[in-house]
C-alpha positions as CSV (number, residue, x, y, z in Angstrom):
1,X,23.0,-25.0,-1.1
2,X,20.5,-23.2,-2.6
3,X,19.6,-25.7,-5.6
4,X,19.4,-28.7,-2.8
5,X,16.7,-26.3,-0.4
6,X,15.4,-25.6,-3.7
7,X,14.5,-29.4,-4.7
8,X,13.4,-29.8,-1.3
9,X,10.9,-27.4,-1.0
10,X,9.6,-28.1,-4.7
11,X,8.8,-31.8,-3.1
12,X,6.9,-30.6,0.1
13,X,4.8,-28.0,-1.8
14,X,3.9,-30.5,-4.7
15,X,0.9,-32.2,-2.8
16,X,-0.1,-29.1,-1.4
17,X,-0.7,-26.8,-4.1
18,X,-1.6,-28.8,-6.6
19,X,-1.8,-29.1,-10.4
20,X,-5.1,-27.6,-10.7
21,X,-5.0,-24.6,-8.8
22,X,-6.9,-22.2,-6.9
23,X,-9.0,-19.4,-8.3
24,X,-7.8,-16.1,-7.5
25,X,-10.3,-13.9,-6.0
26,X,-12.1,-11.2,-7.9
27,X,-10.8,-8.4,-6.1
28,X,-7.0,-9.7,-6.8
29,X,-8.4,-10.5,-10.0
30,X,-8.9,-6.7,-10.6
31,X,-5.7,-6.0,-9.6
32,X,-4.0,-8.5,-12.1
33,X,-5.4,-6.8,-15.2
34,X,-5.0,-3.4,-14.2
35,X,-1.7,-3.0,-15.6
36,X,-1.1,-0.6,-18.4
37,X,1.6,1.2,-20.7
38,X,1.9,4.1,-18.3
39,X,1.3,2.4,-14.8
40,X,2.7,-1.3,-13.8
41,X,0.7,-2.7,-10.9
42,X,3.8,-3.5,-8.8
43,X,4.8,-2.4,-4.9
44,X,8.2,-1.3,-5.5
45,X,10.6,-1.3,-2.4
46,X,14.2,0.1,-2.0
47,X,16.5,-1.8,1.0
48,X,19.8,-0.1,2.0
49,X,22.2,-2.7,4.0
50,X,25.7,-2.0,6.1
51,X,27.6,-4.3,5.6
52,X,26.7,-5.5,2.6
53,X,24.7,-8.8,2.0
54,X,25.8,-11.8,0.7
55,X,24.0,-13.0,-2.8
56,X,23.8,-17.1,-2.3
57,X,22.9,-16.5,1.5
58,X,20.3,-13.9,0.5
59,X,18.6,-16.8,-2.0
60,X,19.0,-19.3,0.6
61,X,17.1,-16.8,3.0
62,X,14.2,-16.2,0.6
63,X,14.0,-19.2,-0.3
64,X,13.3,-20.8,2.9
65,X,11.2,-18.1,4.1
66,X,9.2,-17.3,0.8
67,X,8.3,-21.1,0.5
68,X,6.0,-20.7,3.3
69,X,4.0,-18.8,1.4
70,X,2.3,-20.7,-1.6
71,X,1.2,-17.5,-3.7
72,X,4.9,-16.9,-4.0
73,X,5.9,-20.4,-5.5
74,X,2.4,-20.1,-7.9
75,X,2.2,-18.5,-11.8
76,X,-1.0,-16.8,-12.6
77,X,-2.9,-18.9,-15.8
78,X,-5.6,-15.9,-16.9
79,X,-9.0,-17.3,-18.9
80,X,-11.8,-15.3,-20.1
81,X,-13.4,-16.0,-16.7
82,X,-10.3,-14.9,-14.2
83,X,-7.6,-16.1,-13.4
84,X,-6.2,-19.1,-11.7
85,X,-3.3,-19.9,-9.1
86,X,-0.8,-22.4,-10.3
87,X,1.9,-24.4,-8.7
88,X,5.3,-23.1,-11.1
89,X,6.8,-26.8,-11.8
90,X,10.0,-24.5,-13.0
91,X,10.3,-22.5,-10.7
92,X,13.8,-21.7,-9.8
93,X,15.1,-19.1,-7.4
94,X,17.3,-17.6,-9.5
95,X,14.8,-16.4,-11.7
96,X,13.7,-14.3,-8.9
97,X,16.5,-13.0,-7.4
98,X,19.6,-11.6,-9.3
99,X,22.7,-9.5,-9.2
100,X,22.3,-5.7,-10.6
101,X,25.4,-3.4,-10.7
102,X,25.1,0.6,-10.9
103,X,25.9,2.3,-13.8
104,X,26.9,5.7,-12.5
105,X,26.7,8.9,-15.7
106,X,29.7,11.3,-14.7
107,X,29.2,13.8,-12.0
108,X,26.3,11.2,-10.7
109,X,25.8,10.1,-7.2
110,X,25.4,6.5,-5.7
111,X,22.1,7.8,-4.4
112,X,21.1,9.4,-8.3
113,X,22.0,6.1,-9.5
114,X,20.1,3.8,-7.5
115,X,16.6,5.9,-7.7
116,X,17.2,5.9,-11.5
117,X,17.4,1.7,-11.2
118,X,14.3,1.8,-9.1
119,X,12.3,4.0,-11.7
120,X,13.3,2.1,-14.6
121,X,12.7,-1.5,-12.9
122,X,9.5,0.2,-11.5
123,X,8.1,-0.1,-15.4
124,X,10.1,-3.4,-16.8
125,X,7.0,-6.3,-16.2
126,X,7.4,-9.3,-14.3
127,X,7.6,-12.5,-16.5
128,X,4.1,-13.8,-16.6
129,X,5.7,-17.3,-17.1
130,X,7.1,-17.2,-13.5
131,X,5.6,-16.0,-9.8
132,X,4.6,-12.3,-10.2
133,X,7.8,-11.0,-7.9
134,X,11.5,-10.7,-8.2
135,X,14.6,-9.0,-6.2
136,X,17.7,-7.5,-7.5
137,X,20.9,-7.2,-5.4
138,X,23.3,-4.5,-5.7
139,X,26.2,-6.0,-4.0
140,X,28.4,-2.7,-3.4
141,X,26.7,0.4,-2.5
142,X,27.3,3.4,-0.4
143,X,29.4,0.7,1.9
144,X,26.9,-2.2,2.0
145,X,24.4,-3.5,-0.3
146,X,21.2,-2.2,-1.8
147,X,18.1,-4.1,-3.3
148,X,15.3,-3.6,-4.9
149,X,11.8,-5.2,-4.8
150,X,9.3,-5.8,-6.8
151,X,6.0,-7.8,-5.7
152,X,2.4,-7.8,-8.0
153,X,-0.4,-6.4,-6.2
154,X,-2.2,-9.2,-7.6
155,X,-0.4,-11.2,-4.8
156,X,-1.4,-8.9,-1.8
157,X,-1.7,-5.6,-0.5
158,X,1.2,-3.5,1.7
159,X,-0.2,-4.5,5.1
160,X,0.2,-8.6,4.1
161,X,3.5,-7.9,2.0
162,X,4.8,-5.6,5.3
163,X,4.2,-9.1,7.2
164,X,5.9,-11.1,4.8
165,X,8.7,-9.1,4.2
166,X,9.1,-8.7,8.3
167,X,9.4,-12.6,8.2
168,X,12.6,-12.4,6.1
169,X,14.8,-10.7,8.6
170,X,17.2,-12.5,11.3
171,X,14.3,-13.6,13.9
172,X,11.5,-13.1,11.8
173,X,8.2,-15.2,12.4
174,X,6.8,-17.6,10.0
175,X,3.0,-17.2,8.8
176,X,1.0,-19.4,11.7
177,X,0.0,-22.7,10.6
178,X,-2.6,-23.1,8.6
179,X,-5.6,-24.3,10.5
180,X,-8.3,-26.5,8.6
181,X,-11.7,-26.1,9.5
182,X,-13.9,-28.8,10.6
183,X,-17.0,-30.1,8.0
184,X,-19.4,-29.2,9.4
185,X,-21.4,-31.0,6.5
186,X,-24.4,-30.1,4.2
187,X,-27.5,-28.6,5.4
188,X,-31.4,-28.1,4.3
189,X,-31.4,-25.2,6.3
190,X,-32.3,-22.4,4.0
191,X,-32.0,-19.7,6.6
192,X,-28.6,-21.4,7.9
193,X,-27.2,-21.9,4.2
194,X,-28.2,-18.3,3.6
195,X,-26.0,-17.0,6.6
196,X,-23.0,-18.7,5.7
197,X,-23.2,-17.7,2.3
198,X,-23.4,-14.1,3.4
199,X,-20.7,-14.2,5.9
200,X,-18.4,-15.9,3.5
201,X,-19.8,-14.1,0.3
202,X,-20.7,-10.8,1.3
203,X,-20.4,-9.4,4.6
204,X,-16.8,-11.0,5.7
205,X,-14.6,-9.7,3.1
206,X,-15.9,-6.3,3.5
207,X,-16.3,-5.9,6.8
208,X,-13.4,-8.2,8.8
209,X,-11.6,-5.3,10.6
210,X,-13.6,-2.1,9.3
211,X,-14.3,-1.3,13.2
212,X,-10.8,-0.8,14.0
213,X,-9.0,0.0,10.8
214,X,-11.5,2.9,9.9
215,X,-11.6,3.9,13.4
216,X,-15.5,4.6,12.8
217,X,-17.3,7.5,14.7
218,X,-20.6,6.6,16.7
219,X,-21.1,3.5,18.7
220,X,-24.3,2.8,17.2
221,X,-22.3,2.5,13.1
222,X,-19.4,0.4,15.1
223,X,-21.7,-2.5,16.8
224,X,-23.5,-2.4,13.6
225,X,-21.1,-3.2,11.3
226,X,-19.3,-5.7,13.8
227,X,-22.6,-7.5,14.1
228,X,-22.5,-7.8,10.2
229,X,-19.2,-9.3,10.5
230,X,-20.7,-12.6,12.5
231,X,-23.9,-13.4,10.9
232,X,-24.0,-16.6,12.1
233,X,-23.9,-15.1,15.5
234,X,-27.1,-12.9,15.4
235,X,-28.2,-12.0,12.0
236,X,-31.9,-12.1,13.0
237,X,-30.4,-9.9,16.0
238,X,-28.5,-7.6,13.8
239,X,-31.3,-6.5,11.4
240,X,-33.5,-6.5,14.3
241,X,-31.4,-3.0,15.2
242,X,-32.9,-1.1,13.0
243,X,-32.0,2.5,14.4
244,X,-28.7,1.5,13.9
245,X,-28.7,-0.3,10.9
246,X,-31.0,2.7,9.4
247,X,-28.3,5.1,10.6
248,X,-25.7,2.9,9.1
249,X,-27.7,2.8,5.7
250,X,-27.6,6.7,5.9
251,X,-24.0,6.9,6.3
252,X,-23.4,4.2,3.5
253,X,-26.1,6.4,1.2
254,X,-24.2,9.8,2.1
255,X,-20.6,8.1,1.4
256,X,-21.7,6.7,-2.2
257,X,-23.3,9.7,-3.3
258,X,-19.5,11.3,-2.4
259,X,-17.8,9.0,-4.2
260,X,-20.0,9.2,-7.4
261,X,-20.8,12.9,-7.0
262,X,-16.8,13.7,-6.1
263,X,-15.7,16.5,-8.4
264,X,-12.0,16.5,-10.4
265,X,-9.9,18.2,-8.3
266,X,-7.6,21.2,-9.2
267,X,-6.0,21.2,-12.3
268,X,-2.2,21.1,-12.1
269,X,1.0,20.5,-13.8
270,X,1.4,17.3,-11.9
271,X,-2.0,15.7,-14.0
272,X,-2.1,15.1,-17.3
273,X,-1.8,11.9,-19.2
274,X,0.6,9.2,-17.7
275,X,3.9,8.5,-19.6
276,X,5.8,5.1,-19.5
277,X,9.1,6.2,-17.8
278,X,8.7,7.1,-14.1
279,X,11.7,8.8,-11.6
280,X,11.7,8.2,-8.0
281,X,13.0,10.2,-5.2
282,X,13.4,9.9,-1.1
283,X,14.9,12.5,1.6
284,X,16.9,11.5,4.6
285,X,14.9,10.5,7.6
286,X,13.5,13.3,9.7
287,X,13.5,12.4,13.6
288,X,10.3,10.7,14.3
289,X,10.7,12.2,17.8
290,X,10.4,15.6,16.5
291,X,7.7,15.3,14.3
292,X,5.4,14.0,17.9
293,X,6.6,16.5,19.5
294,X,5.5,19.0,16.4
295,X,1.7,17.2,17.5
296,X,2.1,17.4,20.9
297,X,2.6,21.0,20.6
298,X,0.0,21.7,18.1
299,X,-2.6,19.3,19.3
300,X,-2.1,17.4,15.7
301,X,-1.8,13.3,14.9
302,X,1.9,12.7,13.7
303,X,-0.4,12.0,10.0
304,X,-1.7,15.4,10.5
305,X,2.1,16.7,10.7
306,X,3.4,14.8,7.8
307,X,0.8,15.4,5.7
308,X,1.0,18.8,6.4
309,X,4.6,19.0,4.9
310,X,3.3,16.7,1.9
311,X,0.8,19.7,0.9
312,X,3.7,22.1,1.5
313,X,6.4,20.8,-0.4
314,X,4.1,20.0,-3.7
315,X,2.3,23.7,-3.2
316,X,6.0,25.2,-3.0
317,X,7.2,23.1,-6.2
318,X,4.5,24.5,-8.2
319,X,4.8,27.9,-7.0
320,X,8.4,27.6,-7.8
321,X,6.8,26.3,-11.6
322,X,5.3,29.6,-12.1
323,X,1.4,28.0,-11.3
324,X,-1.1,29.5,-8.6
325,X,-1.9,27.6,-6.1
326,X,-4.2,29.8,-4.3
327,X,-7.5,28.1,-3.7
328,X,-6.3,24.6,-5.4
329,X,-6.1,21.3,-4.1
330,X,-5.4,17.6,-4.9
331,X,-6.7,14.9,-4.4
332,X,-5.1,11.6,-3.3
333,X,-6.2,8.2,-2.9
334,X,-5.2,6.3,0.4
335,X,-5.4,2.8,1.2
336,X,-7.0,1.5,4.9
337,X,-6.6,-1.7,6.1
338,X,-10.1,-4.0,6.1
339,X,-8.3,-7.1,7.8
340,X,-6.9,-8.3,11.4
341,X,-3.3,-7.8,11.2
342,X,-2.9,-11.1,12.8
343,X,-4.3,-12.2,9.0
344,X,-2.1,-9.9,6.6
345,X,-0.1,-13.9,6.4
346,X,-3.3,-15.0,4.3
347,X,-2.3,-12.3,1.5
348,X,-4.7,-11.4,-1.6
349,X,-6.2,-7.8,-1.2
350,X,-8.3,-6.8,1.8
351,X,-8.1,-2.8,1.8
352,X,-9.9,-0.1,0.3
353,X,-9.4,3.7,-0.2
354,X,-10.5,6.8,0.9
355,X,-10.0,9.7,-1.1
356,X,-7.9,12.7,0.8
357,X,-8.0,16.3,-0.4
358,X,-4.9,18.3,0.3
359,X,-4.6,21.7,0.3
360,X,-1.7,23.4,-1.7
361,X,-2.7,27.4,-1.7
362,X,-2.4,28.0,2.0
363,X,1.0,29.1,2.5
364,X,0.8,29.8,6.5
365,X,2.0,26.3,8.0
366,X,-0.2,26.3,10.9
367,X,-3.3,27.0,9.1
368,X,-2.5,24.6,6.6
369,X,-2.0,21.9,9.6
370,X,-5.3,22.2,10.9
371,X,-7.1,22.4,7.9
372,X,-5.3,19.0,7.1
373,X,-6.6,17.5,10.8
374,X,-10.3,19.3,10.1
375,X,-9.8,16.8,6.8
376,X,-8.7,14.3,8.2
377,X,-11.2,14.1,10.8
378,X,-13.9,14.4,8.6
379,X,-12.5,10.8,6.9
380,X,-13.5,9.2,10.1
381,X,-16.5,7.4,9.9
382,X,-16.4,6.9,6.5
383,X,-17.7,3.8,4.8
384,X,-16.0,4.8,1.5
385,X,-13.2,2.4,2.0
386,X,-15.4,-0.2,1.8
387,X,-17.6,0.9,-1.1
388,X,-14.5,1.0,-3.0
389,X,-13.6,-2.2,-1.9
390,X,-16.9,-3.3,-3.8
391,X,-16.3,-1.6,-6.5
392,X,-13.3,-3.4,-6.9
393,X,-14.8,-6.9,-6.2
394,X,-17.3,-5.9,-9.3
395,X,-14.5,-5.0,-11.6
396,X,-13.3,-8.4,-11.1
397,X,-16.3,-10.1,-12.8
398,X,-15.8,-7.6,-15.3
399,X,-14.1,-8.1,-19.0
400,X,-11.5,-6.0,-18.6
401,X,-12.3,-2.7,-21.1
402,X,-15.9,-2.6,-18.8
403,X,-13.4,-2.8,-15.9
404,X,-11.2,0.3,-17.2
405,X,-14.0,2.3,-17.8
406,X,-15.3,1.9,-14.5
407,X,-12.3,2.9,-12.5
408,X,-11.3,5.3,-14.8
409,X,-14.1,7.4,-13.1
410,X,-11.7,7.2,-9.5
411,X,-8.3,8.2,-12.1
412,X,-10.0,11.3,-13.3
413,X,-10.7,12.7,-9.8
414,X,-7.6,12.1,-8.3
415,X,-3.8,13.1,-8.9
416,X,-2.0,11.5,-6.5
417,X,-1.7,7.3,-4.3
418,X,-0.3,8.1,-0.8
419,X,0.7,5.5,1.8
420,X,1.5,6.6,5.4
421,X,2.9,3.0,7.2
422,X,4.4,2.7,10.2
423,X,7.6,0.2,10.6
424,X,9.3,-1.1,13.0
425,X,10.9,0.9,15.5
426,X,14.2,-0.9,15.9
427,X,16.0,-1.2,12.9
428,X,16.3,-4.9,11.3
429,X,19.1,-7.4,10.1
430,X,19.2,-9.4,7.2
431,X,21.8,-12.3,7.2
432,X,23.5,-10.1,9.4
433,X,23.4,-6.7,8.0
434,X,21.6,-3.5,9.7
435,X,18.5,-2.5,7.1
436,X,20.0,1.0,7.0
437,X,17.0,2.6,5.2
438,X,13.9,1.3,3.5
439,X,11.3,2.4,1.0
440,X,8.4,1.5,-0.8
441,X,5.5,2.7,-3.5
442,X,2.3,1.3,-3.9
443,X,1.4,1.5,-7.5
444,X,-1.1,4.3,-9.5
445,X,-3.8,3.3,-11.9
446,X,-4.7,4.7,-15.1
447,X,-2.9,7.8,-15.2
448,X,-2.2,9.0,-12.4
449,X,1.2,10.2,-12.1
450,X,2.4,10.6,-8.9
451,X,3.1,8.1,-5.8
452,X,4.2,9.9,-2.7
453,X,4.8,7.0,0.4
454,X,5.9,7.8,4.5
455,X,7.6,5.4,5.9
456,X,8.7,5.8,9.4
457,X,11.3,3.0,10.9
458,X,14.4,2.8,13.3
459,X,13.4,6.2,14.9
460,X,13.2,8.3,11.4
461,X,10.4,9.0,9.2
462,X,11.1,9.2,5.3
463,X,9.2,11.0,2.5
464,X,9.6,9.5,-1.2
465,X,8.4,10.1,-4.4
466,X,7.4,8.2,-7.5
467,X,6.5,10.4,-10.3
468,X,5.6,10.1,-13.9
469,X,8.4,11.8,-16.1
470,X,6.0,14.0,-18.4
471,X,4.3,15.6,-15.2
472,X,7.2,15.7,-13.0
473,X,10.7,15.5,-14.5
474,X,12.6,15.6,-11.4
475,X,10.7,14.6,-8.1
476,X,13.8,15.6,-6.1
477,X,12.5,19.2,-5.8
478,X,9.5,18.2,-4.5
479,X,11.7,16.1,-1.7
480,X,13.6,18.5,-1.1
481,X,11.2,20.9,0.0
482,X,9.7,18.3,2.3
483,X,12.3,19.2,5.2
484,X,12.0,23.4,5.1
485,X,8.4,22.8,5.5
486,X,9.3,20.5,8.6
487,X,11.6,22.7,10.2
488,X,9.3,25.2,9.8
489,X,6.4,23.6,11.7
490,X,9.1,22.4,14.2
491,X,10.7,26.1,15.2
492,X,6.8,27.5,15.4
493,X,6.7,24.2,17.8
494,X,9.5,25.5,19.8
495,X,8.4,28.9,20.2
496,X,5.6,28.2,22.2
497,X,5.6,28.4,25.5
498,X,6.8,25.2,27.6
499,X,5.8,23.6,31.0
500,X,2.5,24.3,31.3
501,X,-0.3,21.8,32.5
502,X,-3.1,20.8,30.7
């Protein structure tokens, strides 16, 4: 069945594709040639199934789904310009998606054996020759299936994988049909050719969502920056605002000089130079009931909460090292969304990232919370996501040693990537089996050595770990201090008092 859908899509995406290909965008560009010996730049995803799911109905699935998507039919053909997108005339789906089998060591568990699998996959690279992605099914485990995934960042970021992946379930949506735009045809306009060269250039790919997804402070910043967004719609009217533009301009000026001026955080045993063997690590899911009612009761954002126990847990692990952790802190790197989610179908990259300083040295839960929130709030308002963004777009144009070097000045300042995603909140099938658990790691640069990713879905919230082996042998002890520093929050939560009005 699958070969037959397989010859059948190869014929409808022949004509649109094409042999020559489409060049792949400087910021995805980036992203393509940041791989290295110590750091792969894959998102790597964990799916636990009950009952288990059957292989040739899983390839049919992916198959027909995945075809609607051309960047997952396409090879990558790199030049010393970029790189190009190009229609695989091989491409088979069985060089995607295979069977894999545990290999359980005596006295290991399921569970031991299938985050080993993940860390060692996590740094085996994607043949080049082929689409940048592949899945690997583990018929029989802990009574169902499990599989692992593994998707190039080249191809998109997590908020247009998250929509992909969504599309694979039983009743998942396609991507909406591709609309093409009317010609408006040439013009001697110079003013008029100027605008559209901005808005398509410039301004749109940094700014397409920024007003929601950074949730920026002042309304002043906000109409500024969505005015930017439509340039054909008032560009002589936006730069006409001055005040706000000028107060825009301050913010931008502030937030570089941050970025450039940010200083290496604390030195601890989880930095150091990046290794090219990784280990990975999740907890059960905590009720993501409990952990609102932890911010209703504390006046915190569920992110405040979770991020809370993040600081705890690594602070506690390296107290429990023998370090001192009074006065230190870490810095991590976190992606924000710069698109409409009703556009994450498009793919490529559209994020950038803001760097979030966590405290590990203050042992008192509550104080640590709100100094997390008086963080966090700080972030808001930010235009640092989309500086970064930038800076990415420039390292694209970049040969790629110029490129290192420029981003190695984010790597030094910064131990740790951290995603926070929300998922659905009823839990998914898959040719008829119940997605049990899920996880996923966005990939560090350089050498950065540790990935920490929340994911909540199907009324749970999980905490996982990807961790280079030479700065963190066994990130299980970091999980499993994740939960005490939960419940601890949660019984303070409890003890206050109950019933009273606002």
């Amino acid at each position: 069945m699958a070969t037959r859908l397989q010859k059948s899509v190869a014929r409808a995406v022949t004509g649109t594709l094409g042999l020559r290909g489409e060049r792949m965008s400087k910021v995805d560009t980036a992203w393509l040639r940041m791989d290295s010996p110590a750091n792969l730049m894959m998102i790597v995803g964990v799916w636990v199934f009950r009952p288990g799911v059957d292989f040739d109905a899983l390839c049919e699935r992916l198959l027909t789904r995945l075809s609607k998507y051309p960047r997952f039919l396409q090879r990558v053909v790199e030049d010393a310009a970029g790189a190009t997108w190009v229609r695989d005339r091989d491409f088979d789906i069985h060089h995607h998606v295979r069977r894999g089998q545990l290999k359980l060591r005596r006295g290991q568990s399921e569970r031991a054996a299938l985050q080993a699998r993940v860390a060692e996959l996590a740094m085996r690279p994607l043949d080049r020759r082929h689409p940048l992605w592949d899945f690997e099914l583990i018929e029989t485990y802990d009574g169902g299936s499990a599989m692992i995934a593994r998707i190039h960042h080249c191809i998109g970021d997590g908020i247009a994988l998250i929509s992909v992946m969504m599309s694979l379930f039983d009743g998942g949506l396609p991507p909406p049909e591709r609309r093409k735009r009317a010609s408006t045809g040439p013009t001697d306009d110079p003013l008029t050719s100027l605008e559209t060269w901005l808005a398509g250039n410039v301004l749109k790919p940094l700014t397409g969502a920024t007003v929601k997804a950074l949730n920026m402070a002042g309304d002043g910043a906000a109409r500024s920056l969505d005015l930017l967004s439509r340039p054909q719609e008032g560009l002589l009217e936006t730069i006409g605002q001055s005040a706000d533009l000028a107060r825009l301009g301050g913010q931008v000026l502030s937030d570089l000089a941050e970025l450039v001026l940010m200083p290496d955080d604390s030195p601890t045993g989880l930095k150091g130079l990046a290794s090219p063997v990784k280990r990975v690590a999740w907890c059960e899911p905590v009720p993501l009931d409990h952990v609102k009612a932890i911010g209703k009761a504390l006046g915190c954002s569920v992110n405040d909460v979770l991020l809370t126990c993040v600081a705890g847990a690594l602070g506690a692990y390296l107290q429990d090292r023998g370090e001192e952790t009074a006065g230190k802190e870490i810095r991590a790197m976190v992606p924000v969304n710069l698109r409409p989610l009703d556009q994450a179908w498009q793919l490529g990259n559209r994020f950038g990232l803001v760097p979030l300083v966590l405290p590990l040295g203050l042992s008192n839960p509550v104080e640590r919370l709100y100094e997390v929130k008086r963080r966090m709030n700080g972030l808001k308002g930010s235009t640092q996501p989309l500086l970064v963004y930038g800076v990415l777009s420039i390292a694209g144009t970049l040969a790629k040693p110029v490129q290192d070097l420029l981003l190695a000045l984010f790597h030094r300042k910064t131990t740790a990537v951290m995603t926070n995603v929300p998922g659905p909140v009823q839990k998914l099938q898959l040719c008829g089996a119940t997605l049990e658990q899920n996880m996923f790691w966005v990939p560090a640069s350089g050498d950065i050595g540790v990935g920490v990713s929340i994911l909540s879905y199907g009324g749970g919230v999980q905490f996982g770990l990807i961790t280079d082996a030479g700065l963190c042998p066994d990130p299980q002890q970091i999980i499993d201090r994740f939960e005490p520093e939960f419940q601890k929050l949660l019984t303070l939560s409890l003890m206050l008092p109950w019933g009273l009005e606002d």
